[in-house]
PDB file of the backbone (N, CA, C, O) and the ligand in Angstrom, with CONECT records:
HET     ZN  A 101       1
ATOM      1  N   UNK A   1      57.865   6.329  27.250  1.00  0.00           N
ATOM      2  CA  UNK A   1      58.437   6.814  25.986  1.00  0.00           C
ATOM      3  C   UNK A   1      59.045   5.655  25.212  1.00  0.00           C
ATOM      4  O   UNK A   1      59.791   4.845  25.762  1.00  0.00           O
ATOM      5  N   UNK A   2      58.701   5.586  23.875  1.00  0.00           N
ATOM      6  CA  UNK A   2      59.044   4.420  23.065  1.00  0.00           C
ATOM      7  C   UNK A   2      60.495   4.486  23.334  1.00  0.00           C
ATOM      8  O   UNK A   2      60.808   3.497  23.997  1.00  0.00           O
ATOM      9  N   UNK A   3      61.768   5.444  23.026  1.00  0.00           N
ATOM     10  CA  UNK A   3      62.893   5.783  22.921  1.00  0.00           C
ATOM     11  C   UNK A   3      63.429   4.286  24.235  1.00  0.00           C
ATOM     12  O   UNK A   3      64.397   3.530  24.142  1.00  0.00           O
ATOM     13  N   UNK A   4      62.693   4.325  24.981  1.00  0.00           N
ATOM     14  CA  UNK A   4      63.669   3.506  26.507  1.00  0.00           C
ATOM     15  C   UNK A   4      62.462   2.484  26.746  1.00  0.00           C
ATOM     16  O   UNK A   4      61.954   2.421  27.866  1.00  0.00           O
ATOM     17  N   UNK A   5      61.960   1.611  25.600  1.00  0.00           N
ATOM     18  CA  UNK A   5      61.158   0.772  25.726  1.00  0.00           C
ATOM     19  C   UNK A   5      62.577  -0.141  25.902  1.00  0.00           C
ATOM     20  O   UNK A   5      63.713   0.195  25.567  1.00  0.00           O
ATOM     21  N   UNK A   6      62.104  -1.510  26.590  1.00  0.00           N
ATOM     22  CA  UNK A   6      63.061  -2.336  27.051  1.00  0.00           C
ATOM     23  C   UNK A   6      63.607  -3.308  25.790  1.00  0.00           C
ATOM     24  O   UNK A   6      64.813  -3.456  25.597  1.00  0.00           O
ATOM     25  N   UNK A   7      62.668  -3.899  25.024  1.00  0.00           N
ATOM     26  CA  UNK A   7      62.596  -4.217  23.882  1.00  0.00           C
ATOM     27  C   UNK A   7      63.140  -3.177  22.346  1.00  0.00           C
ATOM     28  O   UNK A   7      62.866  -1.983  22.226  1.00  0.00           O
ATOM     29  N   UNK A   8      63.721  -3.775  21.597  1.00  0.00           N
ATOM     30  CA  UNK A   8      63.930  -3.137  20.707  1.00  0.00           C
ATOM     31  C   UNK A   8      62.997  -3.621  19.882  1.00  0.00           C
ATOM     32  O   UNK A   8      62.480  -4.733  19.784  1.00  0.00           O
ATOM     33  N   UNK A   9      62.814  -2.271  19.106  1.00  0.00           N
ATOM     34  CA  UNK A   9      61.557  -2.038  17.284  1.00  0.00           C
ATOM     35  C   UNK A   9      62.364  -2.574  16.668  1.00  0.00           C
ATOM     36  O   UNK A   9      63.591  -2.500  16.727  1.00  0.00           O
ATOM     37  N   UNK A  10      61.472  -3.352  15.811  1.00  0.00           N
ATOM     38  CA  UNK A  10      61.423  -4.180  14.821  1.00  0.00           C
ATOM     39  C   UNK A  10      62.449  -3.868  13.983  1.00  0.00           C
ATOM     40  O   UNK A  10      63.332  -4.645  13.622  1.00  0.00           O
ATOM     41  N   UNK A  11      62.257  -2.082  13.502  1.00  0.00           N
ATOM     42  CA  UNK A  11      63.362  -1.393  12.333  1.00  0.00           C
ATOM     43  C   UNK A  11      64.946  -1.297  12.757  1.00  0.00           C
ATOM     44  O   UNK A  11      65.808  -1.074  11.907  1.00  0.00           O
ATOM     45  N   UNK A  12      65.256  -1.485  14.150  1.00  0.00           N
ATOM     46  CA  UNK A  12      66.213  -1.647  14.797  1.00  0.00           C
ATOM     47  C   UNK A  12      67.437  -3.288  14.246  1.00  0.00           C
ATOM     48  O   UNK A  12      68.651  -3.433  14.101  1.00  0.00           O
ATOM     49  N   UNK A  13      66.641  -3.876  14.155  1.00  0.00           N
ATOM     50  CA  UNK A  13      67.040  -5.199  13.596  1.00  0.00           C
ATOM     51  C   UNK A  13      68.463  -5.034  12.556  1.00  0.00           C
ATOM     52  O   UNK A  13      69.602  -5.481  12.692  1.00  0.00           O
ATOM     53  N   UNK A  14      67.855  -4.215  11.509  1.00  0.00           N
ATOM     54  CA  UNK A  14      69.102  -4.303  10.708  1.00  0.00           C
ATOM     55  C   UNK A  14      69.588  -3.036  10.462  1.00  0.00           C
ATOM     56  O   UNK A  14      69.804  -2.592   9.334  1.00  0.00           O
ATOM     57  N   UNK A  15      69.844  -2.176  11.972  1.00  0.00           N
ATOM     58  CA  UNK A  15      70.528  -0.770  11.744  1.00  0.00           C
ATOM     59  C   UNK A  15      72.269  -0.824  11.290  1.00  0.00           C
ATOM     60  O   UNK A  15      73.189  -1.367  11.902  1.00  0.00           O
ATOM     61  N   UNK A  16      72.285  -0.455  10.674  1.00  0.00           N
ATOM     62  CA  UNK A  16      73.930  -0.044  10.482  1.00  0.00           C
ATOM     63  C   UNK A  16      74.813   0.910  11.331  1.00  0.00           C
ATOM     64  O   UNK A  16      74.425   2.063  11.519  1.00  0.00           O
ATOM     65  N   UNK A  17      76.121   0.419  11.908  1.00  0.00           N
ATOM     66  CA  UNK A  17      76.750   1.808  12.336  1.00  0.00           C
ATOM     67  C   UNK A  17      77.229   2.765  11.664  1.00  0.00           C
ATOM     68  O   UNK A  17      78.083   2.655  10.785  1.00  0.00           O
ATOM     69  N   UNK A  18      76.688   3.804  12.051  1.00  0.00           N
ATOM     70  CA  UNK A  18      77.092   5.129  11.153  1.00  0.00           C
ATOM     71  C   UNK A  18      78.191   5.999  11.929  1.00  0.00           C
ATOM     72  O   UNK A  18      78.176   6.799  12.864  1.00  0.00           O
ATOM     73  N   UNK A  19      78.947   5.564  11.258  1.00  0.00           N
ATOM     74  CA  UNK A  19      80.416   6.412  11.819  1.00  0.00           C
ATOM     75  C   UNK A  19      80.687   7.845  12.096  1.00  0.00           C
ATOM     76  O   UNK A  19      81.563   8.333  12.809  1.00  0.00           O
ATOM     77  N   UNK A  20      79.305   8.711  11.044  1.00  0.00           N
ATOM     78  CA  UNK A  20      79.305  10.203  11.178  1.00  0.00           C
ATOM     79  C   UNK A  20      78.269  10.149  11.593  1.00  0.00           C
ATOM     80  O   UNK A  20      77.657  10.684  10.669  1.00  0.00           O
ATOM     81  N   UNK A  21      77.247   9.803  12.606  1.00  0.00           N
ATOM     82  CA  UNK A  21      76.083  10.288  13.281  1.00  0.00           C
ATOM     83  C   UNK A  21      75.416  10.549  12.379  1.00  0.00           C
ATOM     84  O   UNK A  21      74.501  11.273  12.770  1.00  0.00           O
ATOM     85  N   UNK A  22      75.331  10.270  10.872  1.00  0.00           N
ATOM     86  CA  UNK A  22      74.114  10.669  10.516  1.00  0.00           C
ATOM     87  C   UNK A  22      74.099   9.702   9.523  1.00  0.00           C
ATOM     88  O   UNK A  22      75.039   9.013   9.127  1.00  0.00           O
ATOM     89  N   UNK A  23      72.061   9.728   8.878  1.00  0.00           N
ATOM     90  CA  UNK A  23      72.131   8.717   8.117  1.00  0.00           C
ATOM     91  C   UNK A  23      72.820   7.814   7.294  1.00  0.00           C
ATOM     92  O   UNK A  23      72.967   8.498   6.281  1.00  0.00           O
ATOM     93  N   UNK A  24      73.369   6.664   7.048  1.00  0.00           N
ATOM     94  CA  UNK A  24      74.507   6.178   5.992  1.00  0.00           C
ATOM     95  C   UNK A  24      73.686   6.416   4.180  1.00  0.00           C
ATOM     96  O   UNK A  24      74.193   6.638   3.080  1.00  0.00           O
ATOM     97  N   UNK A  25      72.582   6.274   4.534  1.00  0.00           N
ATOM     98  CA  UNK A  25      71.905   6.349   3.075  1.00  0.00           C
ATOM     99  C   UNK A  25      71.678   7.933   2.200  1.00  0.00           C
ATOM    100  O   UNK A  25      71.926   8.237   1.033  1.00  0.00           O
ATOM    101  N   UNK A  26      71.184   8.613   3.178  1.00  0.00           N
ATOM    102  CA  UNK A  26      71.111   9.991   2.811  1.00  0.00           C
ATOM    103  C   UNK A  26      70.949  11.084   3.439  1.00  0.00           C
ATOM    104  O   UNK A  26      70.020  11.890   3.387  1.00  0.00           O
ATOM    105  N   UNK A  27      72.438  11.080   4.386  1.00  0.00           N
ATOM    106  CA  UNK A  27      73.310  11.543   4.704  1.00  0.00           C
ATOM    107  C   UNK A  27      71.877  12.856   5.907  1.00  0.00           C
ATOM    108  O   UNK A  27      72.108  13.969   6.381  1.00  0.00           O
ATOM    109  N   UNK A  28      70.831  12.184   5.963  1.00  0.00           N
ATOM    110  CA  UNK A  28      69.976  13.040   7.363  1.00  0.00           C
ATOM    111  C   UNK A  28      70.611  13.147   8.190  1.00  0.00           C
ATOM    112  O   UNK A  28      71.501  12.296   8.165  1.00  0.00           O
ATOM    113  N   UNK A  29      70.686  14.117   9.424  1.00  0.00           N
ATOM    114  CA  UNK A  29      70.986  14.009  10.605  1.00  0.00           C
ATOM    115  C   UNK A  29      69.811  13.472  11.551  1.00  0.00           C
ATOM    116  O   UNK A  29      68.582  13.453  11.473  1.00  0.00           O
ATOM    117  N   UNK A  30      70.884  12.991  12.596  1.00  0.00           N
ATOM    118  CA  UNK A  30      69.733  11.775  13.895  1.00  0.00           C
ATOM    119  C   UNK A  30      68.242  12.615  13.953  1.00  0.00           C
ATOM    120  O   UNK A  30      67.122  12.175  13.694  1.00  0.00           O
ATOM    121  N   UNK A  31      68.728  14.265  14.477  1.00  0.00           N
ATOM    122  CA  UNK A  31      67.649  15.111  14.548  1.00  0.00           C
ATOM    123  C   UNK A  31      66.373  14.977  13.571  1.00  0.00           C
ATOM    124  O   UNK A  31      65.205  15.200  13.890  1.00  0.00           O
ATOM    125  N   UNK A  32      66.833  14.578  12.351  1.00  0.00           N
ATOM    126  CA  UNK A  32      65.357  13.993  11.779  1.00  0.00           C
ATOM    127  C   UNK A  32      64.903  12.949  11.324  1.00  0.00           C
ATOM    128  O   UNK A  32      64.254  12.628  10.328  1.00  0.00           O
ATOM    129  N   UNK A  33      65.355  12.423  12.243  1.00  0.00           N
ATOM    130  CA  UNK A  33      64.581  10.727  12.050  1.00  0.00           C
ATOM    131  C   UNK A  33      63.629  10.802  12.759  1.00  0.00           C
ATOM    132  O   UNK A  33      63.310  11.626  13.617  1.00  0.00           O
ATOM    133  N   UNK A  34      63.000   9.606  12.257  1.00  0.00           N
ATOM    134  CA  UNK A  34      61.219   9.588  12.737  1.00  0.00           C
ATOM    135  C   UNK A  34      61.369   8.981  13.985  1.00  0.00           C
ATOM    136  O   UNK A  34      60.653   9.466  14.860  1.00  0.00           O
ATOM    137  N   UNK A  35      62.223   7.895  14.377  1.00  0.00           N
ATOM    138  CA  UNK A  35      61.687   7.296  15.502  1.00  0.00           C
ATOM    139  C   UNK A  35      63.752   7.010  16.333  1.00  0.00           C
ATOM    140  O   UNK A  35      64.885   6.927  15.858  1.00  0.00           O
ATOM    141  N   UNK A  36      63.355   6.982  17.209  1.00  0.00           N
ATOM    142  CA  UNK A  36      64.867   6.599  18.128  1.00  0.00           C
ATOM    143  C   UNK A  36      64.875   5.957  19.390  1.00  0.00           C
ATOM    144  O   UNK A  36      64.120   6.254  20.316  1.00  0.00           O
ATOM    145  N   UNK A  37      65.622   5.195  19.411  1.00  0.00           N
ATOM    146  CA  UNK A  37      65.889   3.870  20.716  1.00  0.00           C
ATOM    147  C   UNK A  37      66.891   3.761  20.919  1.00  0.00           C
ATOM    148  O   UNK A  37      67.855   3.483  20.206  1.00  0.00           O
ATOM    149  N   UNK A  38      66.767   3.997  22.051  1.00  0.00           N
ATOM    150  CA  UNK A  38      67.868   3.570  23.021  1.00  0.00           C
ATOM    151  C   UNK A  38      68.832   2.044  23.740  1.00  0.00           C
ATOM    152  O   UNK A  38      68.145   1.251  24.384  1.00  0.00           O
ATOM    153  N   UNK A  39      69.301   1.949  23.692  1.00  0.00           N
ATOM    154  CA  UNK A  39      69.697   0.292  24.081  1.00  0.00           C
ATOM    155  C   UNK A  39      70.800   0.543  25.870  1.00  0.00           C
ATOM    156  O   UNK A  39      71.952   0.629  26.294  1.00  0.00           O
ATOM    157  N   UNK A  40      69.290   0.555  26.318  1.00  0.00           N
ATOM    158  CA  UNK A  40      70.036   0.862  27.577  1.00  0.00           C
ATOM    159  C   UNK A  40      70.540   0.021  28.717  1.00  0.00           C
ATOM    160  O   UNK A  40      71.036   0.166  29.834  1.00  0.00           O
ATOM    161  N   UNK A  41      70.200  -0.853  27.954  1.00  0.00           N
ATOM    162  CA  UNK A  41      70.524  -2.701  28.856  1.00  0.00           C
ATOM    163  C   UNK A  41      72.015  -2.823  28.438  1.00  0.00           C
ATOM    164  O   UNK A  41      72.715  -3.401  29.270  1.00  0.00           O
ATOM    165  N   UNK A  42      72.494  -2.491  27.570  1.00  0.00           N
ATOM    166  CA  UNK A  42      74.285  -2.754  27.592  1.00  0.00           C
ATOM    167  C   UNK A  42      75.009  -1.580  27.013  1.00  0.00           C
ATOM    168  O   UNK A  42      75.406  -1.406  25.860  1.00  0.00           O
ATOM    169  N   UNK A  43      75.116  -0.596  28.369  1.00  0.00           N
ATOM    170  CA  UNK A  43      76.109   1.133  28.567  1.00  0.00           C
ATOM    171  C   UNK A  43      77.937   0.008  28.230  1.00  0.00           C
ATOM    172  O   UNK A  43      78.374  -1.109  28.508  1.00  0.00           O
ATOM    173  N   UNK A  44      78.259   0.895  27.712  1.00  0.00           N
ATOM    174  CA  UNK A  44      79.751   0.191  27.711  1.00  0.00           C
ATOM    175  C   UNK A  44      80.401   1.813  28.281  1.00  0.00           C
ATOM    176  O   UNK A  44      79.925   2.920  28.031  1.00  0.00           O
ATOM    177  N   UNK A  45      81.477   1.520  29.008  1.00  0.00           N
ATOM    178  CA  UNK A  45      82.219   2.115  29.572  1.00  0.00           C
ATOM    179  C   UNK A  45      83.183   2.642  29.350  1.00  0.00           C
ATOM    180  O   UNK A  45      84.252   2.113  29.656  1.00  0.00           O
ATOM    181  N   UNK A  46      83.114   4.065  28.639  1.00  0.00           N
ATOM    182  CA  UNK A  46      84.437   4.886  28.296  1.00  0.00           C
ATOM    183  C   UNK A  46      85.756   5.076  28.911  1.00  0.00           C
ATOM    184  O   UNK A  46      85.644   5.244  30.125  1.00  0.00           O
ATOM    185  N   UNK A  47      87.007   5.107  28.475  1.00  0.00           N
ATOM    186  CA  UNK A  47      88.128   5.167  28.970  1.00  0.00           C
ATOM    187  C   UNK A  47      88.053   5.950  30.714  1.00  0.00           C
ATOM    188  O   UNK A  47      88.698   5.483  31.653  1.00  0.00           O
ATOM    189  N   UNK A  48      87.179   7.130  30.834  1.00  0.00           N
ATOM    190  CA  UNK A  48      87.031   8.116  31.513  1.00  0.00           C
ATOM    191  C   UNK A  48      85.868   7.855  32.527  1.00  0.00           C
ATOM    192  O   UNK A  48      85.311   8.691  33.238  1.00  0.00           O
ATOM    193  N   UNK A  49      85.652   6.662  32.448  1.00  0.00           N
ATOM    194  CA  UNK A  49      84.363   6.090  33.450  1.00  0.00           C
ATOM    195  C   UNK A  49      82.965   6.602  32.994  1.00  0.00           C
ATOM    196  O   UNK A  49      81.997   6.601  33.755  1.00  0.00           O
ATOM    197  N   UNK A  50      82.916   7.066  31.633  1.00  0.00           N
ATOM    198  CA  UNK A  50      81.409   7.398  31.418  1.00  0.00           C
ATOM    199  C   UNK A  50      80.736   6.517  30.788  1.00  0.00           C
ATOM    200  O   UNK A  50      81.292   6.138  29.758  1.00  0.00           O
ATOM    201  N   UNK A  51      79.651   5.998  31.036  1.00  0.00           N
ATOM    202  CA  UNK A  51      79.141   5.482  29.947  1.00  0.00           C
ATOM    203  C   UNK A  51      78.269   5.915  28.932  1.00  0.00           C
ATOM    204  O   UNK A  51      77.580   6.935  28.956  1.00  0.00           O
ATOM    205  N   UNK A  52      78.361   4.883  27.834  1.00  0.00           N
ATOM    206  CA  UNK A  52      77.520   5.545  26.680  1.00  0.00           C
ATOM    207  C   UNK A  52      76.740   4.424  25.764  1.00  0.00           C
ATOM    208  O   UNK A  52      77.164   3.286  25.965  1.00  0.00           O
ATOM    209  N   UNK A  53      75.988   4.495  25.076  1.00  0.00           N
ATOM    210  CA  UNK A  53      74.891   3.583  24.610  1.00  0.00           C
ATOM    211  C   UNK A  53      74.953   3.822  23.096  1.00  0.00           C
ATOM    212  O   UNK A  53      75.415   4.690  22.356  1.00  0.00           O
ATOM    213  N   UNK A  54      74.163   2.466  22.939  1.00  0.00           N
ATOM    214  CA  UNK A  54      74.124   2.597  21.582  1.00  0.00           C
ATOM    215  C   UNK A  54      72.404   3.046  21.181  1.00  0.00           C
ATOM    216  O   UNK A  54      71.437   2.349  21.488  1.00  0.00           O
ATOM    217  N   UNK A  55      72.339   4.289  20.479  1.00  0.00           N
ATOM    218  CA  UNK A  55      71.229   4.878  19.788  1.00  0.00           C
ATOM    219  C   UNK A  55      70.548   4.920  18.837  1.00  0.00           C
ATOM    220  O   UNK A  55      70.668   5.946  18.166  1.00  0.00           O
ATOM    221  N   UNK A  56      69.822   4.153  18.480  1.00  0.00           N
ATOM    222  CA  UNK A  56      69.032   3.194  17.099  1.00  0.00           C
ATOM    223  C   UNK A  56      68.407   4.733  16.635  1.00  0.00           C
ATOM    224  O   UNK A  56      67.702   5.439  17.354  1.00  0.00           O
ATOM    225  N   UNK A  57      68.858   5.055  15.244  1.00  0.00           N
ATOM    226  CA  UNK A  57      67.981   6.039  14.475  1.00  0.00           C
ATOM    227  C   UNK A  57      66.820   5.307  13.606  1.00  0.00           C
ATOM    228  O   UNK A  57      66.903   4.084  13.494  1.00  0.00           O
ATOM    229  N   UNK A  58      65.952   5.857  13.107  1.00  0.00           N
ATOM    230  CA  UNK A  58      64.889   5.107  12.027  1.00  0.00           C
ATOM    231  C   UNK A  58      64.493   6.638  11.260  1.00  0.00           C
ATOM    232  O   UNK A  58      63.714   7.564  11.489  1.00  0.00           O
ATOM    233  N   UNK A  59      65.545   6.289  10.199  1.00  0.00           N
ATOM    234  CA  UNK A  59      65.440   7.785   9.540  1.00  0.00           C
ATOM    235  C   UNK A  59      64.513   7.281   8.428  1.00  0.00           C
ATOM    236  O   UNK A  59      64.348   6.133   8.016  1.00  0.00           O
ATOM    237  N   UNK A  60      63.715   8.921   7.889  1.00  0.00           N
ATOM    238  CA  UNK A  60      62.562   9.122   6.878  1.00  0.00           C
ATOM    239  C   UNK A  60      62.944   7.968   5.770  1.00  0.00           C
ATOM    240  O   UNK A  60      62.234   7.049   5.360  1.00  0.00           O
ATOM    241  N   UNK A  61      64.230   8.295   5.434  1.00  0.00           N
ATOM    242  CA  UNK A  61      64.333   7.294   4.355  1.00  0.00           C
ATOM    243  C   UNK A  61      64.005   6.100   4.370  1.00  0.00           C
ATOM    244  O   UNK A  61      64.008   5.554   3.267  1.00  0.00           O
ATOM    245  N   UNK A  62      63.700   5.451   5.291  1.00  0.00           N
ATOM    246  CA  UNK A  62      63.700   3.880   5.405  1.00  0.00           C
ATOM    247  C   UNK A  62      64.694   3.188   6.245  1.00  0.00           C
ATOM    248  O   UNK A  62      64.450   2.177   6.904  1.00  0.00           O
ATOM    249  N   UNK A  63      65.851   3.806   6.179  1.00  0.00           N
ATOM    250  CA  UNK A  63      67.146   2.637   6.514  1.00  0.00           C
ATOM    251  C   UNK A  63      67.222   3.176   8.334  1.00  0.00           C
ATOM    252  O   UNK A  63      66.781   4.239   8.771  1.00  0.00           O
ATOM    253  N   UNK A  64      67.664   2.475   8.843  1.00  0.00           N
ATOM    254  CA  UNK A  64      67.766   2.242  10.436  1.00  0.00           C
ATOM    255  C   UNK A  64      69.482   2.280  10.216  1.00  0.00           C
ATOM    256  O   UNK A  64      70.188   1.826   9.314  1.00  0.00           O
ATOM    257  N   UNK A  65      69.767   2.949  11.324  1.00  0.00           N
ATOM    258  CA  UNK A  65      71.473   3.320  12.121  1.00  0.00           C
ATOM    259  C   UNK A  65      71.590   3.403  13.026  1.00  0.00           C
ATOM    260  O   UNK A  65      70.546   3.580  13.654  1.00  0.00           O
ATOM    261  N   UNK A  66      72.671   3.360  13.698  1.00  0.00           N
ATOM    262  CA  UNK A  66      73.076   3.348  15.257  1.00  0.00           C
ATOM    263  C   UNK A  66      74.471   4.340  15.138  1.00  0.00           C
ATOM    264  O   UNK A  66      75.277   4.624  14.253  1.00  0.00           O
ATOM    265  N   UNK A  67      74.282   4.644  16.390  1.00  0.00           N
ATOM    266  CA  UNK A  67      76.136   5.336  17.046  1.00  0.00           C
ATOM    267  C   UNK A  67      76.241   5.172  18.625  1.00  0.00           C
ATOM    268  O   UNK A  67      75.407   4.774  19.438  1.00  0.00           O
ATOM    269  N   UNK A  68      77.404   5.565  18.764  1.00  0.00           N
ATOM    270  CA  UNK A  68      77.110   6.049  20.361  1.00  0.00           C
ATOM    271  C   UNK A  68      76.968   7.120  21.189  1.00  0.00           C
ATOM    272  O   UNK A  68      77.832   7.996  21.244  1.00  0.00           O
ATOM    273  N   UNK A  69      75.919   7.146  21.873  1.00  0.00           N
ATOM    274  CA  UNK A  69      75.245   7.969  22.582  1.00  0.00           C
ATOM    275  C   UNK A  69      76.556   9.174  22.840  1.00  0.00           C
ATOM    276  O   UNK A  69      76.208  10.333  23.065  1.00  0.00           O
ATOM    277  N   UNK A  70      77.669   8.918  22.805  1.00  0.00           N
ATOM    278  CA  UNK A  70      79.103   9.770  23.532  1.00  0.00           C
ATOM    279  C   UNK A  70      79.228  10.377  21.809  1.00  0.00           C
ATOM    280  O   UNK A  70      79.864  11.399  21.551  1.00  0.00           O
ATOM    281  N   UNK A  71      78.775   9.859  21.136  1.00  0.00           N
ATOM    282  CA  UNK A  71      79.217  10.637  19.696  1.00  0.00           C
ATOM    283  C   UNK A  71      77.869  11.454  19.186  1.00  0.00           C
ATOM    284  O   UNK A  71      77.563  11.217  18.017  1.00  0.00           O
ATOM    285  N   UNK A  72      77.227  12.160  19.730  1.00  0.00           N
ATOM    286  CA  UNK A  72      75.718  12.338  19.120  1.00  0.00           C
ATOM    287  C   UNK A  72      76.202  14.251  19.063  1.00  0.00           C
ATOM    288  O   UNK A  72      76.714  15.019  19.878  1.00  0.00           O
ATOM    289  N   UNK A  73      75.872  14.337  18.134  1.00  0.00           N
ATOM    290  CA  UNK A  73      76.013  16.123  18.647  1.00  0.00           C
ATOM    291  C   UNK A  73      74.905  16.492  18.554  1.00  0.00           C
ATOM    292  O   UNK A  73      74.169  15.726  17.931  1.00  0.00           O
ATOM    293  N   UNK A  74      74.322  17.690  19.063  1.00  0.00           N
ATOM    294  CA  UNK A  74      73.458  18.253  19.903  1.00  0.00           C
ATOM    295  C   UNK A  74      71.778  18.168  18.948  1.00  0.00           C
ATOM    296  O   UNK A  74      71.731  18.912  17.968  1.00  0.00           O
ATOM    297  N   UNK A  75      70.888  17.567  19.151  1.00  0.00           N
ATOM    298  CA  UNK A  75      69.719  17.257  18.256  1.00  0.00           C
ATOM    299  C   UNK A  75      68.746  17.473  18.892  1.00  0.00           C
ATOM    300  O   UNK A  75      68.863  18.171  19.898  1.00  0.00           O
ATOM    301  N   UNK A  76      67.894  17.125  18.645  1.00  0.00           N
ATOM    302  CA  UNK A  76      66.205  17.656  19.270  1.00  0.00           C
ATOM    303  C   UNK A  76      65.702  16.639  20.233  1.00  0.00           C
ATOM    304  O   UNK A  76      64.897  17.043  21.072  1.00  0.00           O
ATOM    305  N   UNK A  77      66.078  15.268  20.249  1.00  0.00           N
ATOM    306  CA  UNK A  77      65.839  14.288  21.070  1.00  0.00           C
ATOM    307  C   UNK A  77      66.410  14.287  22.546  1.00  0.00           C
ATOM    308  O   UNK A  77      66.035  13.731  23.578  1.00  0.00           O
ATOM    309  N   UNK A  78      67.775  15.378  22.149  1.00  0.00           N
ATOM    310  CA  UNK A  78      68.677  15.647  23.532  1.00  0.00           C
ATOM    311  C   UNK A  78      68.076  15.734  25.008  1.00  0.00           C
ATOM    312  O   UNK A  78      68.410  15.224  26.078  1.00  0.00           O
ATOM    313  N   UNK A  79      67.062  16.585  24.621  1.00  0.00           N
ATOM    314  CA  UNK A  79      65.954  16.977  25.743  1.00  0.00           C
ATOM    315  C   UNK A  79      65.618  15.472  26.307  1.00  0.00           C
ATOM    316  O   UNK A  79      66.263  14.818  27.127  1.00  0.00           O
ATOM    317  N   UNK A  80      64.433  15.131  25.631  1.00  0.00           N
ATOM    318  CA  UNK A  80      63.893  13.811  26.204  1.00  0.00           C
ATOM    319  C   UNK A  80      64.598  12.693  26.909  1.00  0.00           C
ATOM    320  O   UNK A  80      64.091  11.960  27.758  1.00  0.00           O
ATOM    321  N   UNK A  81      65.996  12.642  26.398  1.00  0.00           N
ATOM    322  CA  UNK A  81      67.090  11.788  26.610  1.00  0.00           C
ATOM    323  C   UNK A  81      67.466  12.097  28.287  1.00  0.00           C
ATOM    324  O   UNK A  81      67.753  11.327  29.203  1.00  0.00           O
ATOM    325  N   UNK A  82      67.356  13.232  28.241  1.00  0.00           N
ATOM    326  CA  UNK A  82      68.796  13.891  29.095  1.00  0.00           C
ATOM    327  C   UNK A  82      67.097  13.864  30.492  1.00  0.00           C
ATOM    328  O   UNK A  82      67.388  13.749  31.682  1.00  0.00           O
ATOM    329  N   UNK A  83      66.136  13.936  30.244  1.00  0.00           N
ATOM    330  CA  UNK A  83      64.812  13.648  31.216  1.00  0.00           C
ATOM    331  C   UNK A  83      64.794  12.473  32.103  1.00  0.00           C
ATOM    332  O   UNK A  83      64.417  12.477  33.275  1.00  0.00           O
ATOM    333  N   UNK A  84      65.255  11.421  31.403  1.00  0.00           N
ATOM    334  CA  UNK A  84      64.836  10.253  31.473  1.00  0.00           C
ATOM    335  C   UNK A  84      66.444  10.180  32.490  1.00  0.00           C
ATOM    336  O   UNK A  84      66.570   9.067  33.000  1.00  0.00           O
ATOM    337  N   UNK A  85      67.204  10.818  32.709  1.00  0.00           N
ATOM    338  CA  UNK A  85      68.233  10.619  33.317  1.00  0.00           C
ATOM    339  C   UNK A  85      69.271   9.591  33.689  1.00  0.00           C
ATOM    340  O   UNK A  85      68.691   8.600  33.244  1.00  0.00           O
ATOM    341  N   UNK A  86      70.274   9.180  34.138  1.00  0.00           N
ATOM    342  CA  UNK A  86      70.933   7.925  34.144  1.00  0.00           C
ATOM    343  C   UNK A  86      70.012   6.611  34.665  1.00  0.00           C
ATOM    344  O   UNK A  86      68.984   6.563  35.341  1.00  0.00           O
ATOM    345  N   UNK A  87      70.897   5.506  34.007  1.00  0.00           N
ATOM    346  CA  UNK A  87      70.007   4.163  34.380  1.00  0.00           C
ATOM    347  C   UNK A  87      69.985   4.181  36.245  1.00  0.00           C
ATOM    348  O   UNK A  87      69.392   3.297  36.864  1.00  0.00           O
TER     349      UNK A  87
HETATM  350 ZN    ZN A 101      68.157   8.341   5.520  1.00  0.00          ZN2+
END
């Protein structure tokens, strides 16, 4: 699955953090972006021992975003994510 390719896509390059989980440009949610990656080579470690990742969106519009995986509310990718199970 592209999502947990080891390498990051190209559109990833100049994602922005989006502070509300959803697009910064026009205001999509993660749920409909075209493409999503995972950056699972550096989990940083929540107060509470969980970790969480940072999640590259590549929304319709063009523009690329990120958040963290601990801030995502519930989207269509959840499934595939939650498959692929801890590192
Ligand atoms: Zn957008």
């Amino acid at each position: 699955m592209e999502a947990f390719s080891p390498t990051p896509p190209s559109w990833a390059d100049n994602a922005v953090h989006a502070l509300q989980f959803r697009c910064p440009s026009c205001q999509a949610a993660s749920g409909e972006a075209q493409a999503v990656w995972i950056n699972r080579r550096a989990p940083v470690y929540t107060h509470n021992h969980k970790r969480k990742w940072q999640e590259f969106y590549h929304c319709g519009c063009g523009a690329a975003w990120w958040g963290w995986s601990s801030d995502r509310p519930p989207n269509p990718w959840e499934e595939d994510l939650a498959e692929a199970g801890p590192v």
